[in-house]
MDTraj code that builds the backbone (N, CA, C; nanometers):
import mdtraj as md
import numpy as np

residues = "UNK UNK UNK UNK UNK UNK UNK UNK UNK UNK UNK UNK UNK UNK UNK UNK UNK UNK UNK UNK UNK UNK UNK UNK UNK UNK UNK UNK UNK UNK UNK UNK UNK UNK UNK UNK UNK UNK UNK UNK UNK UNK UNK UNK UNK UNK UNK UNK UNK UNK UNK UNK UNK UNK UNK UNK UNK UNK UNK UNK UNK UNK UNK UNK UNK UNK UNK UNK UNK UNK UNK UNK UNK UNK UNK UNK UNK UNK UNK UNK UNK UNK UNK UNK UNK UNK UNK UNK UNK UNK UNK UNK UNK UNK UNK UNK UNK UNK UNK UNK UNK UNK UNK UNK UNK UNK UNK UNK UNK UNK UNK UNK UNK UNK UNK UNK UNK UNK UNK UNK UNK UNK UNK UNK UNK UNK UNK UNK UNK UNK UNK UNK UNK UNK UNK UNK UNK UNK UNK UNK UNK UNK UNK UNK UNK UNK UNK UNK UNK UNK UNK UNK UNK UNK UNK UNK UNK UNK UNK UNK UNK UNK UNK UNK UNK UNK UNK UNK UNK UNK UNK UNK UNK UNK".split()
xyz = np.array([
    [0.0853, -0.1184, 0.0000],
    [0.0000, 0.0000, 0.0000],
    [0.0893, 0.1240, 0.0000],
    [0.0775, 0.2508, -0.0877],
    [0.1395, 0.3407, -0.0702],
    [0.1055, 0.4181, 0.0263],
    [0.2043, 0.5108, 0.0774],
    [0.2003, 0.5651, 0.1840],
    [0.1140, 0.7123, 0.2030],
    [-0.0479, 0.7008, 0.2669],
    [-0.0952, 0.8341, 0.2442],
    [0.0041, 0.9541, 0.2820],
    [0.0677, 0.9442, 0.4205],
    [0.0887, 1.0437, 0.4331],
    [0.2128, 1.1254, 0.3760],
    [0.2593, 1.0552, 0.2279],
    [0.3554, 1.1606, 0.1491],
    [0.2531, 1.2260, 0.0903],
    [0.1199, 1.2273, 0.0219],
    [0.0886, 1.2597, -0.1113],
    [0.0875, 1.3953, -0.0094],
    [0.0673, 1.4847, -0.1366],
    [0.0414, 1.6400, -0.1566],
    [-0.0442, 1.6930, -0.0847],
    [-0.0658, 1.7578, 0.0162],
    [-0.2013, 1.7719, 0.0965],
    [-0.3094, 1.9077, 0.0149],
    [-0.2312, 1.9435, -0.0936],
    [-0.3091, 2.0753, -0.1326],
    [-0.2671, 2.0360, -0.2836],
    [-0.4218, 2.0398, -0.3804],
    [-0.3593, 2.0828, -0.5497],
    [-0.3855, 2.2784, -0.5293],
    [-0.2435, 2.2606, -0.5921],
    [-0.2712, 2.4325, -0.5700],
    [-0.2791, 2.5368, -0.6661],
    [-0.3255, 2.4059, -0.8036],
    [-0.3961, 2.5077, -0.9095],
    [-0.5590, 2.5037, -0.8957],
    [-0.6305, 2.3885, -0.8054],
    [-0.7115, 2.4281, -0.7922],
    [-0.7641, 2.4705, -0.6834],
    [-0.6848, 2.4891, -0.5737],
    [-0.7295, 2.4773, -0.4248],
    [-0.7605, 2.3927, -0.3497],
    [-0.7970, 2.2577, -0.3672],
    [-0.8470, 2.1630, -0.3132],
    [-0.7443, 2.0309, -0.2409],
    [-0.8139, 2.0486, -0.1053],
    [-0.7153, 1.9335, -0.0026],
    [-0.7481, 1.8434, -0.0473],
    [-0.6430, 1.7543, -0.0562],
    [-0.6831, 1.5994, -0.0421],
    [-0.6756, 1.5272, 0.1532],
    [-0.7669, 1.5278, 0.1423],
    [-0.7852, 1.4465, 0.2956],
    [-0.7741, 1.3146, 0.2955],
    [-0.6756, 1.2562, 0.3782],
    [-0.6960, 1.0797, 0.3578],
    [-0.8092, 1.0808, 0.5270],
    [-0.9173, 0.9865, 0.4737],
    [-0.9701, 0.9238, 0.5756],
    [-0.9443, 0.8756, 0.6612],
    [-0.9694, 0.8789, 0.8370],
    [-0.9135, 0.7813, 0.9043],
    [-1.0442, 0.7067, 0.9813],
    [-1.1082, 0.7523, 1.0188],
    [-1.2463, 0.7247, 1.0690],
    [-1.3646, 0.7217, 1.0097],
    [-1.4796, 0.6588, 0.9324],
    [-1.6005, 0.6864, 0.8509],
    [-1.6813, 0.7527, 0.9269],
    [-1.7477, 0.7824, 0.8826],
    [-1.8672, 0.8136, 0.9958],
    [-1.9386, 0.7374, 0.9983],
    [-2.0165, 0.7756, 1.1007],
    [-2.0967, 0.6636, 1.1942],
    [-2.0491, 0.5371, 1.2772],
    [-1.9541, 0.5236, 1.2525],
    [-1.8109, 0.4336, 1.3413],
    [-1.7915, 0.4714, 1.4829],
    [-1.7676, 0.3507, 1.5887],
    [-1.7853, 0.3694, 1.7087],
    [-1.6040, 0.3282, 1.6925],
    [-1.5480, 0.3211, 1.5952],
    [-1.4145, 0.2283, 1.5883],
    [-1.3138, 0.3937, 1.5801],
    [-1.2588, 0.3876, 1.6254],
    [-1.1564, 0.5568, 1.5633],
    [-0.9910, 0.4494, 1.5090],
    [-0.9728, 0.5186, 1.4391],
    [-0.9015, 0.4745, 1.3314],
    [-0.7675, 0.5358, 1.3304],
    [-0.5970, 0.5091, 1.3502],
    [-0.5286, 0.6543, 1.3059],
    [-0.4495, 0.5766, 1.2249],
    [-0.3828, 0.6785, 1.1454],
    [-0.2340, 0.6321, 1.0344],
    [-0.1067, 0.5826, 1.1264],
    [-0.0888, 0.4442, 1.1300],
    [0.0577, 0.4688, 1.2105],
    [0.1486, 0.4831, 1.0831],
    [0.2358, 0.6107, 1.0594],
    [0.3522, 0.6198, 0.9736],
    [0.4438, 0.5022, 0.9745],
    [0.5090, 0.4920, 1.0729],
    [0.6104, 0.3891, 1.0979],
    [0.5989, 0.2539, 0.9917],
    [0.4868, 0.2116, 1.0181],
    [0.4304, 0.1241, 0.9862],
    [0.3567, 0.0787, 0.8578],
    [0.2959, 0.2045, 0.8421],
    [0.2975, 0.1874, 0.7072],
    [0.0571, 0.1260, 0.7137],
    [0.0408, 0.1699, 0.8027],
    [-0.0935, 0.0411, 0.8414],
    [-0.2459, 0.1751, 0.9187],
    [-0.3213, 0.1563, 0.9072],
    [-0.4652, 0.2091, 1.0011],
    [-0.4741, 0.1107, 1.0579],
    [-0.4315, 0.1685, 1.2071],
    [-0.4541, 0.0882, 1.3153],
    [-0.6091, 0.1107, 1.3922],
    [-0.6648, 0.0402, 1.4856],
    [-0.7634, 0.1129, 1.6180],
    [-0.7007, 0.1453, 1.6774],
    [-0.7501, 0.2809, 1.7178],
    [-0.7000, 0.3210, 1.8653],
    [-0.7717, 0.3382, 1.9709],
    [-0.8970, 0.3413, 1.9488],
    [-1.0421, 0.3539, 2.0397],
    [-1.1437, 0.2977, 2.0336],
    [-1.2311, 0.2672, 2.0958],
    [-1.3862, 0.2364, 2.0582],
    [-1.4208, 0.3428, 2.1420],
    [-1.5405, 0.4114, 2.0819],
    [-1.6214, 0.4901, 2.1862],
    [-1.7320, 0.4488, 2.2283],
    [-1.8157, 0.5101, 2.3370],
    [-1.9037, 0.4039, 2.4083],
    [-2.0090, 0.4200, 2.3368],
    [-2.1319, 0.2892, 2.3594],
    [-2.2119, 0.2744, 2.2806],
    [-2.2874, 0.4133, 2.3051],
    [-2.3761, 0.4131, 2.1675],
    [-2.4597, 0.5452, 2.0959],
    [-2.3913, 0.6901, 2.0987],
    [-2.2360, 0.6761, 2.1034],
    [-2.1733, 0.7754, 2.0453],
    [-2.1184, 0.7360, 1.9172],
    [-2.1406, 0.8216, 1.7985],
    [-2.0736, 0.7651, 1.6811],
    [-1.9661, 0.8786, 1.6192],
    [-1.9008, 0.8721, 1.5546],
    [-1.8503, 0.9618, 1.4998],
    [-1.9326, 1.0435, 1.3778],
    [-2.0028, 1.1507, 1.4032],
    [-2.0709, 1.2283, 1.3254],
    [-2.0220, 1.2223, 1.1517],
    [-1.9680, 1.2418, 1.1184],
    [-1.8319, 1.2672, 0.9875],
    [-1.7702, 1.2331, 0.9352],
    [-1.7054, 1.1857, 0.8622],
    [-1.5740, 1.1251, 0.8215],
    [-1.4023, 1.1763, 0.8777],
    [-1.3478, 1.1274, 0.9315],
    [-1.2472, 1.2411, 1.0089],
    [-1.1231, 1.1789, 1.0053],
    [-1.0308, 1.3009, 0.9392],
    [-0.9020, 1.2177, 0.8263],
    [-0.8385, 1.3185, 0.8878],
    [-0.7165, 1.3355, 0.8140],
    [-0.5586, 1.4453, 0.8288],
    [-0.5641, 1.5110, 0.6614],
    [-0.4849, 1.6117, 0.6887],
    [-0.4118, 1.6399, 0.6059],
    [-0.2739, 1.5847, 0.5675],
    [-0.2420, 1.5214, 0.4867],
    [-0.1052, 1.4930, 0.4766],
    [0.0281, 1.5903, 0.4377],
    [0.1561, 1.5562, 0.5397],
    [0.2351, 1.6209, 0.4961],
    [0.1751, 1.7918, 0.6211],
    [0.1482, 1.7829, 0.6986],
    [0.1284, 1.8918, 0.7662],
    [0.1627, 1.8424, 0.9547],
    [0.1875, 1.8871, 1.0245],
    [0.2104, 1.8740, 1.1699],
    [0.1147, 2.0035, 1.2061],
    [0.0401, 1.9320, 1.3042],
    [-0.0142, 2.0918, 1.3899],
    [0.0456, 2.0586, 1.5129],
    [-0.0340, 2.2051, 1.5826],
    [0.0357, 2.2244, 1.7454],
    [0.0502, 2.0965, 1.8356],
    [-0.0489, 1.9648, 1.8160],
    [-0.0739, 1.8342, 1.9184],
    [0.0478, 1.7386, 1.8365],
    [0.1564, 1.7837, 1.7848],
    [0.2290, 1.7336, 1.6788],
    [0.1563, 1.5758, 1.5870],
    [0.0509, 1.5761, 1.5309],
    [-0.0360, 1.5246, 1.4503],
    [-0.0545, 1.5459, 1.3276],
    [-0.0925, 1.5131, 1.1817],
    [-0.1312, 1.5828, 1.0975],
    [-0.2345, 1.6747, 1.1524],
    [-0.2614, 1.7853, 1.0649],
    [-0.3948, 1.8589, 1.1218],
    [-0.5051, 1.7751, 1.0604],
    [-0.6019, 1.7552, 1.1766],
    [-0.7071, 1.7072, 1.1257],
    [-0.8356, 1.7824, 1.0619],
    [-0.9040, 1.6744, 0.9946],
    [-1.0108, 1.7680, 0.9078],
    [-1.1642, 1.6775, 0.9300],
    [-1.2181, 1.7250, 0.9399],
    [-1.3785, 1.6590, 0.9590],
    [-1.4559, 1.7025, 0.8155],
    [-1.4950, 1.5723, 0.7738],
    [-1.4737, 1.5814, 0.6500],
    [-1.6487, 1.5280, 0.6065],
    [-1.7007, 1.6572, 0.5465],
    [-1.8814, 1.6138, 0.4977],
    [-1.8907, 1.5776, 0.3540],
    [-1.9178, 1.4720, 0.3821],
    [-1.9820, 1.4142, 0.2302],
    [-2.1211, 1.3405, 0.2607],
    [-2.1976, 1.2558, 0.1296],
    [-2.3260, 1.2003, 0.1402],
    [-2.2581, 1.0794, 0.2114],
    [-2.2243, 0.9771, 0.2089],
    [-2.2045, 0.8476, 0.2574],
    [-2.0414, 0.8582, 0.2906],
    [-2.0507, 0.7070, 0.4129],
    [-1.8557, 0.7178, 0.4848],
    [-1.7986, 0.6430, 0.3839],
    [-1.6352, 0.7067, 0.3677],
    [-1.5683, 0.6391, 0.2979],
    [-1.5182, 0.5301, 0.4150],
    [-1.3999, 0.4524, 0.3593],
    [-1.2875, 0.4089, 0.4546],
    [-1.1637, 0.4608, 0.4859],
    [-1.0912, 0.3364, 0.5932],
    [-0.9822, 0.4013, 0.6685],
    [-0.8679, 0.4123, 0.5083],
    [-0.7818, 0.5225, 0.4647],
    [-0.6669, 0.5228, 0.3833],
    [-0.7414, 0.5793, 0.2513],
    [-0.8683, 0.5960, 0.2083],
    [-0.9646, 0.6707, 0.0908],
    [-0.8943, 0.8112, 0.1042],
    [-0.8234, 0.8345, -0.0124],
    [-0.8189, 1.0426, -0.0040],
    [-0.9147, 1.0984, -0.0824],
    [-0.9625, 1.1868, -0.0388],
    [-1.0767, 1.2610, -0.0606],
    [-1.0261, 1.3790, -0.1166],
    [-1.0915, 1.4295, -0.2474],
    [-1.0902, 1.5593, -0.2495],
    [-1.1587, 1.6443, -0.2299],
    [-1.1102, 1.7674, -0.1310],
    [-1.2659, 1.8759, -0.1078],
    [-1.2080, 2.0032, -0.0742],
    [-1.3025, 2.0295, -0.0412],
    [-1.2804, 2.1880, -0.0445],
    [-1.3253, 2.2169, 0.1079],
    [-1.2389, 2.3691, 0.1160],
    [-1.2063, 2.4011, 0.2683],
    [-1.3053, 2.5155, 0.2906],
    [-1.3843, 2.4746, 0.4036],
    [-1.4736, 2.5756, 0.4248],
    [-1.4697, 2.6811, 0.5697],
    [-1.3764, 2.5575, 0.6509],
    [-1.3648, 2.6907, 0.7240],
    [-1.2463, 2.6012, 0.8814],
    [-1.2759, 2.6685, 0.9778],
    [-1.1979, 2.5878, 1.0986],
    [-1.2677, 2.5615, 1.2720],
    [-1.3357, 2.4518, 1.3234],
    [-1.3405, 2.5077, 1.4520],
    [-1.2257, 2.4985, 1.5216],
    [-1.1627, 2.5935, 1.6135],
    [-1.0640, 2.6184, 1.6849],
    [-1.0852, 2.5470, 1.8361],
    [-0.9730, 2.5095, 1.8987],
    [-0.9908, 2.4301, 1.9796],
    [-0.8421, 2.4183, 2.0801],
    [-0.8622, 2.4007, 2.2005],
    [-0.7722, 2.3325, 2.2484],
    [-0.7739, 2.2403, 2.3535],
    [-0.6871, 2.1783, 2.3427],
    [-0.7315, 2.0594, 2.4649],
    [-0.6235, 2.1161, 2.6132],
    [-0.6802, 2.0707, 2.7275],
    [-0.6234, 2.0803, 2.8349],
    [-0.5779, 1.9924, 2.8945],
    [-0.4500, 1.9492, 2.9433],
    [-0.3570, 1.8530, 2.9992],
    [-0.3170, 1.8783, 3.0706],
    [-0.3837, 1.8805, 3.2081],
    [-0.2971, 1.8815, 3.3376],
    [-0.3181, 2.0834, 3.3336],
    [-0.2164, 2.1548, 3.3384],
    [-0.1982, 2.3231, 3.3187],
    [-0.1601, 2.3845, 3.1667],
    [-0.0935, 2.2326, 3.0798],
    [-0.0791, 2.2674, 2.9673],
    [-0.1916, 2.2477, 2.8676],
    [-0.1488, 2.3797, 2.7994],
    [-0.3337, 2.3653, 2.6595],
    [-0.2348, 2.3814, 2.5522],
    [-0.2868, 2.2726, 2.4915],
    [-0.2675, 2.2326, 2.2925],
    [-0.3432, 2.2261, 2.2584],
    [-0.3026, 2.3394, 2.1240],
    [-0.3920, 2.3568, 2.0373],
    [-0.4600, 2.2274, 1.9818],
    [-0.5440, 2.2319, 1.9393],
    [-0.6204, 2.0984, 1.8540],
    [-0.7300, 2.1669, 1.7800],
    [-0.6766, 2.1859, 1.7121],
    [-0.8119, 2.2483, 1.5758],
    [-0.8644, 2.1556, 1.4617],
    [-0.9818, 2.1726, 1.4271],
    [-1.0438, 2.0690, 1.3423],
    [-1.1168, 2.1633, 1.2108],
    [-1.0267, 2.1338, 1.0726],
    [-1.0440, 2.1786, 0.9589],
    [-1.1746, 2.1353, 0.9390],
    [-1.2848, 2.1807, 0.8673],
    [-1.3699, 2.1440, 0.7959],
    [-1.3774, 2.1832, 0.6373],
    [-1.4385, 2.0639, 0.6130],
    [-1.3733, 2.0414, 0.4447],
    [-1.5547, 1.9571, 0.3833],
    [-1.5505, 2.0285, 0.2721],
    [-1.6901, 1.9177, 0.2101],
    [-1.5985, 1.8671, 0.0811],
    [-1.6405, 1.6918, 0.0690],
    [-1.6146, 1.6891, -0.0655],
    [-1.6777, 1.7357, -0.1746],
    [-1.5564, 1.7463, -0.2577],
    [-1.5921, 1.7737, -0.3792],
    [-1.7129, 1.6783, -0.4602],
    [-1.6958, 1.5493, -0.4441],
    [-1.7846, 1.4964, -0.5204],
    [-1.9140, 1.4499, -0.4397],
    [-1.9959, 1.4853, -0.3892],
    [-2.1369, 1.4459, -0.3101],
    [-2.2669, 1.5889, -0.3780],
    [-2.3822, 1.5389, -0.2827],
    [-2.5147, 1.5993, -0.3501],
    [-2.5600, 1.6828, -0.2412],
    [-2.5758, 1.6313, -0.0985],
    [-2.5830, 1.6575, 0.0364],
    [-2.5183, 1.8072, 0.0634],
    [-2.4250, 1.8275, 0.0256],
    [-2.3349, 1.9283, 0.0670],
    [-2.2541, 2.0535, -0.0387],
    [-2.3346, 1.9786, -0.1769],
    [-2.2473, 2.0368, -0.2833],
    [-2.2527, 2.2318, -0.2872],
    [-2.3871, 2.2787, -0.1859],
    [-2.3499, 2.4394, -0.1622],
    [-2.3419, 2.4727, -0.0952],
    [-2.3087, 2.3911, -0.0306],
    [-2.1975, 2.4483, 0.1148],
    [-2.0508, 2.4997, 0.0669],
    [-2.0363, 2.6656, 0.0750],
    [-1.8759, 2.7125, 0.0458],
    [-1.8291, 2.7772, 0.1323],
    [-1.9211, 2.8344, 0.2655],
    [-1.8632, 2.9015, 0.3667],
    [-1.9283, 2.8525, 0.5067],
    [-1.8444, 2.8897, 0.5942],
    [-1.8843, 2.8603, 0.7201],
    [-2.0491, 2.9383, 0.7415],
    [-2.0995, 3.0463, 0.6786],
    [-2.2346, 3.0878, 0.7151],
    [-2.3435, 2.9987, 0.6293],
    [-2.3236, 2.8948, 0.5386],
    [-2.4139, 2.8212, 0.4409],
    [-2.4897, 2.7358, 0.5688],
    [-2.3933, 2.6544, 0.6657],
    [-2.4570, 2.5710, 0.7499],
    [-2.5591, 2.6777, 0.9095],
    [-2.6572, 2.6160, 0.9472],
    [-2.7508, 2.6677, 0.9863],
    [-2.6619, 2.6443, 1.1460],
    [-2.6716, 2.7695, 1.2279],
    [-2.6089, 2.7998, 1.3460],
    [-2.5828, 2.6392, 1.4070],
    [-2.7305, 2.5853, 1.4305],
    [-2.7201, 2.4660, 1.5258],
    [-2.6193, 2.3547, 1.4921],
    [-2.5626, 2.3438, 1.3505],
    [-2.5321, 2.2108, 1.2887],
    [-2.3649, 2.2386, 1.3329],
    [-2.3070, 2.3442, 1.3707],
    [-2.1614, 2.4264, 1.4210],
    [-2.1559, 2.4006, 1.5399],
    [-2.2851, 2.4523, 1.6376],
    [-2.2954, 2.4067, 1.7427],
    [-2.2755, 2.2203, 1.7833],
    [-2.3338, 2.1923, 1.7161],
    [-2.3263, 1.9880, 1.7502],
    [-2.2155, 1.9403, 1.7152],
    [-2.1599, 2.0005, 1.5945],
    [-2.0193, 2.0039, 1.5526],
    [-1.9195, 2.0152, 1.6943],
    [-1.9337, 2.1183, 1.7819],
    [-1.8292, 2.1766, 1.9078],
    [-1.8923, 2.0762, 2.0028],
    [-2.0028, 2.0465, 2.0061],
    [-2.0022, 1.9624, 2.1183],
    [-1.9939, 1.8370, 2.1080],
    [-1.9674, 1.8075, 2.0056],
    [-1.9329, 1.6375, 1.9346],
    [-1.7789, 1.6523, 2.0223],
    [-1.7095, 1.7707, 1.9698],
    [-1.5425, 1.7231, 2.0063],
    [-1.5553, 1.7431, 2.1985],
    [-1.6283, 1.8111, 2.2472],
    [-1.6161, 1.8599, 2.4026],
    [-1.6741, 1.7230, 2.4564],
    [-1.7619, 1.6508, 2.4143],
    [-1.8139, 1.5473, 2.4778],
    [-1.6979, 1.4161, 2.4735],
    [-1.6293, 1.4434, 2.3064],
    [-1.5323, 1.2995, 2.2862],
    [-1.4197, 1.3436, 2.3810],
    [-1.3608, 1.4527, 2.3816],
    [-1.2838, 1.4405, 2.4869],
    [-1.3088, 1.4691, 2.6319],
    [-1.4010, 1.4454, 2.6819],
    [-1.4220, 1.4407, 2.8326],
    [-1.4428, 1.3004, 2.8327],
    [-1.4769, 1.1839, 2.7372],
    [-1.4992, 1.0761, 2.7575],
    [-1.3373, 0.9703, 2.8038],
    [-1.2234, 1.0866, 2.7771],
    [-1.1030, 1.0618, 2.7697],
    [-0.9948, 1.1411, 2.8892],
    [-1.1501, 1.1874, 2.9883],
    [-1.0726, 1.2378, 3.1151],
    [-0.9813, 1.3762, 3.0652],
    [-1.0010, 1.4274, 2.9457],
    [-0.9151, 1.5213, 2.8677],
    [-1.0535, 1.6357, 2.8985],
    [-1.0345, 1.8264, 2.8902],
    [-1.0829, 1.8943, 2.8846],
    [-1.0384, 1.9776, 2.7212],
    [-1.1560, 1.9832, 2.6661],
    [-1.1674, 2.0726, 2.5692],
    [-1.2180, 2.2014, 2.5555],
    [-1.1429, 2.2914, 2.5276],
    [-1.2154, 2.4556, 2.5421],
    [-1.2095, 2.4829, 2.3705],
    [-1.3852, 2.5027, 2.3866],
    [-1.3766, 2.6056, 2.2344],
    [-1.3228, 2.7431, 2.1867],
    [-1.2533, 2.7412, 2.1219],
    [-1.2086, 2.9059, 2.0566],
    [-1.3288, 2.9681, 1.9675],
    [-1.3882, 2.9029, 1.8876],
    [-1.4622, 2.9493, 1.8065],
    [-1.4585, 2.9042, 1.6392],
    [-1.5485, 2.9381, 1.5946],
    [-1.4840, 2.8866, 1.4676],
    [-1.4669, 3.0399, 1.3285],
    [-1.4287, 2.9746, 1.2599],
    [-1.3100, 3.0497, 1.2102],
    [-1.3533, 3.0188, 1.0053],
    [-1.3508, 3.1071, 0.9088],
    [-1.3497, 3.0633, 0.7720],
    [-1.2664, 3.0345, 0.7141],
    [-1.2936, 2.9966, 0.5959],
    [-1.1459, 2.9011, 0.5220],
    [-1.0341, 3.0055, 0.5212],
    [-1.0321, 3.1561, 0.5178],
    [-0.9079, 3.1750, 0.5249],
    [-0.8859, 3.1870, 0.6571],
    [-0.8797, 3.1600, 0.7536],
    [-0.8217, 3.1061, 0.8808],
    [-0.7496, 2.9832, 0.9118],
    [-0.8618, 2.9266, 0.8442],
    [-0.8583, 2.7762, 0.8197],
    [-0.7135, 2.7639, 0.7237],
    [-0.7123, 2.8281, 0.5926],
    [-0.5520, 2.7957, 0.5653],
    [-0.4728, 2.8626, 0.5958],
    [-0.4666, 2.9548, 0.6315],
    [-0.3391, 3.0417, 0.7744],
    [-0.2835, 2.8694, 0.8407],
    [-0.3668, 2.7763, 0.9081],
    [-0.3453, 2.7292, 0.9722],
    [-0.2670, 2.6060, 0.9051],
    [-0.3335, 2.5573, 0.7711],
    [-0.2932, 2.4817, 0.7115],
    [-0.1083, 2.5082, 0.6766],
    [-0.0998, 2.6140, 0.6245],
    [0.0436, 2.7197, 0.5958],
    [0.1277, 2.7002, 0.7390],
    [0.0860, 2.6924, 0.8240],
    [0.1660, 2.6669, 0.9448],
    [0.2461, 2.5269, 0.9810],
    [0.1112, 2.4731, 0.9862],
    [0.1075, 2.3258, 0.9728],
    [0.2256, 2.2623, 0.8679],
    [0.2109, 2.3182, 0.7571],
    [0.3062, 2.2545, 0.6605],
    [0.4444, 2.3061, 0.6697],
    [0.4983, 2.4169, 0.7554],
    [0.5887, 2.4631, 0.7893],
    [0.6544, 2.4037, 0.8969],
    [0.5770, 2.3464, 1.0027],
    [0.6247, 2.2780, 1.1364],
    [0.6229, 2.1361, 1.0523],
    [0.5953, 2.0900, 0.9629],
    [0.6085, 1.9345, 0.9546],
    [0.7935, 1.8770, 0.9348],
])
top = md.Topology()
chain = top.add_chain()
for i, resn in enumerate(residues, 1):
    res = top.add_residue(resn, chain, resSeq=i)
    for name in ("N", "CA", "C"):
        top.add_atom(name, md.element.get_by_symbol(name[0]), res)
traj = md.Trajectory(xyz[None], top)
């Protein structure tokens, strides 16, 4: 299997990330890339009637602040699988950090729609989706990590050009 996390994380004649998948949605299974290895391992189950809302992949070729690819929560009509790259487009960022003990890392979560679905195809900015669906979005991540004894504080969320400020960083620390 080739290795997702060399390919290109950005075509940058047309703008569009490629996201490799790590989790489908609706999966109680969480999924990550071990590099080393070369493999999508498990790393979690979450407890029953929590699912993963989304499809929720990395960017490749990027490090954020939790030294991770940056991750992206990723809307399309139906879940792909673990190692599928997706192409889509960047709509915006919720901001985030997690709390450890006195230390807070960043942990921000890109949002991205694919390019190819029906569900989502006019969605281009963070104001297309209706207040509440942003909201369930922030409390999807505040609930998964308290289930992990971890505290999450929201920053807010943020539009795609925030969103690639962050990406530009990311690919600088990798």
């Amino acid at each position: 299997m080739a290795n997702p996390s060399k390919l290109k994380p950005i075509d940058k004649r047309e703008g569009i990330l490629r996201v490799i998948v790590e989790t489908p949605k609706g999966s109680r299974n969480k999924f990550a890339f071990d590099p080393g290895q070369g493999i999508f391992a498990l790393t979690k189950v979450l407890p029953a009637g929590m699912v993963f809302p989304y499809d929720f992949g990395f960017l490749p070729r990027t490090r954020a602040q939790d030294g991770d690819p940056i991750d992206v929560l990723l809307l399309m009509d139906e879940p792909a699988f673990p190692g599928c790259a997706v192409r889509a487009r960047l709509v915006g960022v919720i901001e985030g950090q997690q709390l450890d003990g006195k230390k807070r890392i960043r942990n921000d979560r890109l949002l991205a729609v694919a390019e190819v679905n029906h569900s989502y195809a006019n969605i281009r900015k963070l104001k297309d989706f209706p207040p509440r669906f942003l909201r369930e979005l922030e409390e999807f991540f505040v609930s998964y990590h308290e289930l992990e004894g971890k505290k999450y504080e929201l920053l807010g969320c943020k539009g795609a050009r925030s969103a690639l400020s962050l990406i530009k960083q990311a690919k600088r620390a990798r």
